[in-house]
C-alpha positions in Angstrom: 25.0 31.0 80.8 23.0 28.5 79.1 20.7 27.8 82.4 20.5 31.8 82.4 19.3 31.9 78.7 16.9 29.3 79.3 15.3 31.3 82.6 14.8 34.4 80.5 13.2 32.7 77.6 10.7 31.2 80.2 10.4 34.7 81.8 9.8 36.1 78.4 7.0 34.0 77.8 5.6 34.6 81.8 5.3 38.5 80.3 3.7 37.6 77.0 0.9 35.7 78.9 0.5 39.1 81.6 0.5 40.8 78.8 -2.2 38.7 77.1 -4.9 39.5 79.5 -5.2 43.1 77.9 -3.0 43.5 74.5 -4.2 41.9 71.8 -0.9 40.8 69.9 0.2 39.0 73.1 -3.2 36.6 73.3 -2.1 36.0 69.8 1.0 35.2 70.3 0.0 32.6 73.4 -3.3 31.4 71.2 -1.4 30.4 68.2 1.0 28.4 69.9 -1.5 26.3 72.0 -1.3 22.7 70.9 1.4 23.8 68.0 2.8 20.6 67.9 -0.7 18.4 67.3 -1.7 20.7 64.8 1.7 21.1 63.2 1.8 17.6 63.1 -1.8 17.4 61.4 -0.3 20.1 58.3 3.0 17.9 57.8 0.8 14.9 57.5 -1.0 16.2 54.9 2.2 17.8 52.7 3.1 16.2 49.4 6.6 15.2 50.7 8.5 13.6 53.5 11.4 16.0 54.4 10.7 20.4 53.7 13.1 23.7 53.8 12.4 26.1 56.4 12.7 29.4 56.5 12.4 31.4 59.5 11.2 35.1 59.8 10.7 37.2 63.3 7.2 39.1 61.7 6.1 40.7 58.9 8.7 42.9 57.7 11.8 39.8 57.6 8.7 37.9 55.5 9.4 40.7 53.0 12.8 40.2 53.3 13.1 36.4 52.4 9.7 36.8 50.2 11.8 36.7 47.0 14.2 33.6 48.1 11.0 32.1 49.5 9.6 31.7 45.9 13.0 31.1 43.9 13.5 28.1 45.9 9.5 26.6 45.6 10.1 27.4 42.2 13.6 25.5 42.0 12.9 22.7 44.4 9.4 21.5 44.3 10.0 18.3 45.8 10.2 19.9 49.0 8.0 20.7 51.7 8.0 24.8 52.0 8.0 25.5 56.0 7.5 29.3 57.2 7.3 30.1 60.3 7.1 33.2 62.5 8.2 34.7 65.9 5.4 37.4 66.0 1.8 37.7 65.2 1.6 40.8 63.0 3.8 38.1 60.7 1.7 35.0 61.3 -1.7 36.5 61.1 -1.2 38.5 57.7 0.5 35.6 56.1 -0.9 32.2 57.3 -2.3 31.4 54.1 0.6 32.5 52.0 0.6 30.3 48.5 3.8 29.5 48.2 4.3 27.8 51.5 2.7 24.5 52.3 2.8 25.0 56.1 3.0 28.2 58.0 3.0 28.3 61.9 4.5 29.9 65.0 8.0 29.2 66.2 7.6 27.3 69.3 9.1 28.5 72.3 13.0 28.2 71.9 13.6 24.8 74.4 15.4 21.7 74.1 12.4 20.4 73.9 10.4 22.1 71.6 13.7 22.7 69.4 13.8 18.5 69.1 10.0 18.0 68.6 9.6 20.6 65.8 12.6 19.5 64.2 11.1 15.9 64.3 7.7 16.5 62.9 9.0 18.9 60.3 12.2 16.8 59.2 14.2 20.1 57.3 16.9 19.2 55.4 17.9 22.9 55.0 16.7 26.1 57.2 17.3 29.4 56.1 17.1 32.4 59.2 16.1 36.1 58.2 18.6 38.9 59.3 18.5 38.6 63.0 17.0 35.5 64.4 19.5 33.5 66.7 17.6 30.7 68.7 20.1 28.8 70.5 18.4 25.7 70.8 17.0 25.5 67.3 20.8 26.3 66.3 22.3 23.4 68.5 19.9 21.0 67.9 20.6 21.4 63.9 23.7 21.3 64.4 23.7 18.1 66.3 21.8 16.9 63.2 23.9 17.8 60.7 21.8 19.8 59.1 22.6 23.2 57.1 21.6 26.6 58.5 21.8 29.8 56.4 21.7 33.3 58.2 21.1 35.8 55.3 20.4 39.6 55.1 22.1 39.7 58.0 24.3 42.9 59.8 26.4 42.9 62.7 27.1 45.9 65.3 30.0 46.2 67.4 27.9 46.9 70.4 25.7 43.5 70.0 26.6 40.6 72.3 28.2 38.3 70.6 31.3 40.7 70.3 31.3 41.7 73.8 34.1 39.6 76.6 30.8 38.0 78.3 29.3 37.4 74.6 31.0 33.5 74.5 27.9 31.8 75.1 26.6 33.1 71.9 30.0 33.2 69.9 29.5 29.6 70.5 26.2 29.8 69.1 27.4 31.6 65.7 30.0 29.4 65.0 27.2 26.5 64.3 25.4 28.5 61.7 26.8 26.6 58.2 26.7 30.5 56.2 26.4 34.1 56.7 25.2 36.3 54.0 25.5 39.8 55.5 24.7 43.3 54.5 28.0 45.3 54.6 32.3 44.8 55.2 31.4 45.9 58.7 29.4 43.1 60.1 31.9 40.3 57.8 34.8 42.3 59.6 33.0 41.8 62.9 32.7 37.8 62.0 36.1 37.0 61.5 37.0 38.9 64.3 35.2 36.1 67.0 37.3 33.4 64.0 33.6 32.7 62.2 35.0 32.9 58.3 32.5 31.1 56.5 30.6 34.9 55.4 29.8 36.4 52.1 28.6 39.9 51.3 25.0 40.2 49.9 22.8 42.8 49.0 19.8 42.3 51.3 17.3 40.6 49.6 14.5 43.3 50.3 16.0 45.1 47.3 15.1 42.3 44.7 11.4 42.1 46.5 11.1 46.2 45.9 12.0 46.2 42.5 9.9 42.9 41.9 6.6 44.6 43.3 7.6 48.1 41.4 7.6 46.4 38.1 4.2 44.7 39.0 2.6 47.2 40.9 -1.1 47.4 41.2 -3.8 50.0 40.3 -5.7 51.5 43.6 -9.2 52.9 43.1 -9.8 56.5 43.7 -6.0 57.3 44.5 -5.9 59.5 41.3 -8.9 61.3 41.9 -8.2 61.7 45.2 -4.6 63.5 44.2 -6.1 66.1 42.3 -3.4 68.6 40.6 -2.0 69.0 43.6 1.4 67.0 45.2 1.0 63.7 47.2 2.0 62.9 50.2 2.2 59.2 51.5 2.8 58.6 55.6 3.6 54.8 55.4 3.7 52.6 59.0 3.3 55.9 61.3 2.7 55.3 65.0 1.3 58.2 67.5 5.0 59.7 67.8 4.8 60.2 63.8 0.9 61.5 63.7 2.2 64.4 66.7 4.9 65.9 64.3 2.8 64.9 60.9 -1.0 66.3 62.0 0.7 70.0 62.8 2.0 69.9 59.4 -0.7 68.8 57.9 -2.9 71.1 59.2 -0.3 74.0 57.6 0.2 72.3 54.4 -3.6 71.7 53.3 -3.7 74.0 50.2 -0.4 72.2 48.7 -0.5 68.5 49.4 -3.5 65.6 49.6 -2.3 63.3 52.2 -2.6 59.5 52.7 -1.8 58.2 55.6 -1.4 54.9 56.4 -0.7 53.4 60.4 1.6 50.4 60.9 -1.1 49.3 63.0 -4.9 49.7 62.1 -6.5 50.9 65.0 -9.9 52.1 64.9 -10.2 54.8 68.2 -6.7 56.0 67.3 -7.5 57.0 63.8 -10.9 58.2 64.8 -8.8 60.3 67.7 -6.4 61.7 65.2 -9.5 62.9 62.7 -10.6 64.9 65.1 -7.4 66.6 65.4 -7.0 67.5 61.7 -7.8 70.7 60.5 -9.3 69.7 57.5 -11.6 66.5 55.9 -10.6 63.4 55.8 -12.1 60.1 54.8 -11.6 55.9 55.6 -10.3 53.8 53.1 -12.9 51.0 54.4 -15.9 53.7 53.5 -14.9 54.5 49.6 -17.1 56.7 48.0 -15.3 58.6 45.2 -17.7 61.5 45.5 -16.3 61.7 49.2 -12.6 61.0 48.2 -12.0 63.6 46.1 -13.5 66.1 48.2 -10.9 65.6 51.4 -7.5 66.5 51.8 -6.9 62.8 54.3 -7.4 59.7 53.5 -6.5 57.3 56.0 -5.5 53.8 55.0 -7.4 51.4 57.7 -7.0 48.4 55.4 -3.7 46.1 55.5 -1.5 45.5 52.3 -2.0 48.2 50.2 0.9 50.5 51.2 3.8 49.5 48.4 0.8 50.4 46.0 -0.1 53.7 47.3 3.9 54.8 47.0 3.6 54.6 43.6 1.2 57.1 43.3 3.0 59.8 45.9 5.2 62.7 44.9 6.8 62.7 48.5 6.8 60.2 51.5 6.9 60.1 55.2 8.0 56.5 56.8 7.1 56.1 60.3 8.5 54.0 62.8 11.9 56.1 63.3 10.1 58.4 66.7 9.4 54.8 68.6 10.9 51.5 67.9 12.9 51.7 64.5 12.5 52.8 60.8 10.3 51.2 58.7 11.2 50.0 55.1 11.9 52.9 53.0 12.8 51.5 50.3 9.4 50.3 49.6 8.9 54.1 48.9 12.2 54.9 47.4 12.2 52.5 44.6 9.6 55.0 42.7 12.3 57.6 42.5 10.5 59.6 45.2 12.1 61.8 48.5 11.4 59.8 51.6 11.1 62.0 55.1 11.7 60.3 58.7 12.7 60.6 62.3 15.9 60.4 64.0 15.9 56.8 65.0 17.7 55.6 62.0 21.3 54.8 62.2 21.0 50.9 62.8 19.5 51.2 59.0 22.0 50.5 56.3 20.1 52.0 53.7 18.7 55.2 55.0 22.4 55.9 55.8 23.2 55.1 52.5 20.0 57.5 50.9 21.4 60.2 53.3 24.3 60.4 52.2 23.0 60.2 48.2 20.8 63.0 49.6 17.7 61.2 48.8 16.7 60.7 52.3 16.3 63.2 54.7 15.9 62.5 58.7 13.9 65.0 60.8 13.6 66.1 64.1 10.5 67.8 64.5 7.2 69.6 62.5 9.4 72.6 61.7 12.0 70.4 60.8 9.6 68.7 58.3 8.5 71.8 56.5 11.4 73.1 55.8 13.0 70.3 54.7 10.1 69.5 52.1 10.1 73.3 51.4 14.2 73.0 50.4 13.7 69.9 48.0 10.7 71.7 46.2 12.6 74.7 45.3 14.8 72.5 42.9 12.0 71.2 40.3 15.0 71.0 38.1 17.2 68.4 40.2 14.0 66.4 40.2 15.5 63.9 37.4 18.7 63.8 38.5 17.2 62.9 41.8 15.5 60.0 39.6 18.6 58.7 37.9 20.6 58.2 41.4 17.9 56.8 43.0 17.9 53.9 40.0 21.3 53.4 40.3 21.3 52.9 43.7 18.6 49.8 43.0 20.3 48.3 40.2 23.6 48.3 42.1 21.8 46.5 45.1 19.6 44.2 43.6 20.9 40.9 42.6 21.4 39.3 46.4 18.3 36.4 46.0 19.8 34.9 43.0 23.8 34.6 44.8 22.2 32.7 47.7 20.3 30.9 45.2 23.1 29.8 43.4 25.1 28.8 46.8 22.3 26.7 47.3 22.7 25.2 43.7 26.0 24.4 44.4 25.7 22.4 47.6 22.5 20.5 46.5 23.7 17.2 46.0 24.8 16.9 49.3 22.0 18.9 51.1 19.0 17.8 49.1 19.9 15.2 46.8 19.4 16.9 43.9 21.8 16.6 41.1 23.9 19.3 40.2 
């Protein structure tokens, strides 16, 4: 099995580099790990301190994730070195320059080799993984080192490998991680069932970083003019399955909404293609001229970073993602007390479940779908502060899940990074 992982790593890469020739993300992906371990060894050189903590995040959206552990432990343990690193470009190239960590680079390719080398150069004496990330020989070889590995925000499904009969290669693998913090009963039930015991439940840490960037959230120019008296709509990380149920609507719905959209990834043709199919005027973020803003009904977003923001300001949302690959975050649009609309591709989501079943989430299929759905929650103005109240419930009953791995932390670090209790 091992010789078999190893093969389809190296086959994995093989496609990345076929795929480099003509995608963008993939030459990134190959680019920034060309001579990773000179240049690596160049940052490390230059840090403050002689050992670091790493934390690990697959892109952009885990960042989010372990942002608000990231800074509770710079904050807590300055004498370390602060390692990030990241599996996929639209993570590395957004936050290579991120303040709080003093080195931020691509996760070499997971092989015995590269899993000793990085190890060397960096010298962790703790490593934290975000949600999903299971490298086996990053795993092993911290293992073999004795030092501590911390899975958090994670969630198990029955149907993943690791609980299947063939799945003992990477049983194996789990049972070296030194703590789980996971999501839900389900995935600690799904633990102890393969004998791994050493689990605690945690509210995923995304819901401390929502709340943290609600109560510091940032005025946006010529969002309010742009709204008008009418109601706001926000479309947050849509993809071309989103835009071909969302552009029918919008061209319906022009008289009662503004609409911002904003595409999980900015790029130029395909916003220029899907202006041409709206109905109705729409403007670029990157060209702001109030006098132009306030006179269209689109505005599309073709800037990175200023989505949480723009939630603030909307009266409904759309969150993309759930036509394609997977839901985006919505509780980046949720914390403001708002409905949040999406496709049917969400039941591997804990909290769109959850917001379903509060009804304050509501999963569609299609245009139709969409409208009447919006249509039903705007004929109960009345409900709108109840609607509110549950939805702050919800986050104060969730937040909270940063400071209990902090403290785990504080408990062990005497003997994991010689700090006294």
């Amino acid at each position: 099995m091992k010789t078999l992982y190893d093969a389809s790593v190296h086959f994995y890469k093989f496609l990345i580099w076929c795929f480099s020739f003509f995608n963008t993300k993939a030459k990134q992906w190959i680019d920034g790990r060309k001579n990773l371990f000179d240049q690596l060894q160049v940052k490390m050189n230059h840090c403050k301190h002689p050992s670091s903590i790493w934390v690990h995040c697959a892109s952009l959206g885990e960042f989010e994730q372990a942002r608000p552990l990231i800074e509770k432990i710079k904050i807590n343990y300055p004498h370390y070195n602060l390692l990030l690193t990241f599996f996929s470009p639209s993570g590395y190239e957004i936050r290579k320059n991120y303040s709080y960590a003093d080195c931020v680079c691509y996760l070499p390719l997971d092989t015995k080799q590269n899993a000793r080398e990085f190890i060397s150069i960096t010298k962790p004496s703790l490593v934290f993984f975000t949600k999903y990330e299971y490298w086996y020989h990053y795993i092993n070889e911290l293992h073999k080192r004795n030092i501590p590995l911390i899975v958090f925000s994670a969630i198990f499904r029955e149907n993943q490998i690791f609980f299947k009969w063939y799945g003992q290669f990477f049983r194996d693998m789990l049972k070296k991680v030194t703590m789980f913090f996971v999501q839900d009963e389900r995935s600690k039930h799904l633990l102890h069932s393969i004998g791994i015991t050493n689990v605690e439940i945690c509210s995923d840490t995304r819901f401390d970083r929502v709340i943290q960037v609600k109560e510091s959230v940032r005025h946006i120019e010529g969002v309010e003019e742009f709204k008008k008296q009418k109601k706001l709509m926000v479309c947050g990380s849509v993809w071309e399955e989103d835009m071909n149920v969302l552009i029918p609507f919008i061209n319906r719905n022009i008289s009662t909404f503004q609409f911002i959209i904003a595409p999980h990834e900015i790029h130029h043709k395909q916003i220029a293609a899907w202006q041409k199919q709206l109905k109705c005027s729409s403007v670029l973020y990157s060209s702001f001229d109030k006098q132009k803003i306030v006179e269209c009904n689109v505005l599309l977003i073709d800037s990175i970073g200023l989505l949480s923001a723009l939630y603030s300001y909307a009266d409904i949302a759309y969150v993309g993602g759930a036509f394609s690959k997977g839901l985006h975050n919505i509780l980046e649009a949720s914390v403001y007390g708002i409905p949040v609309f999406f496709g049917p591709k969400y039941k591997k989501y804990r909290e769109a479940v959850e917001l379903i079943e509060l009804k304050c989430a509501f999963p569609i299929t299609n245009s139709d779908d969409l409208a009447s759905s919006i249509q039903q929650y705007l004929q109960r103005p009345a409900d709108g502060e109840i609607f509110q109240q549950r939805l702050h419930t919800y986050f104060e009953s969730k937040k909270g899940g940063t400071e209990m791995i902090l403290n785990y932390i504080n408990k062990n670090n005497y003997r994991w990074l010689n700090v006294p209790a």
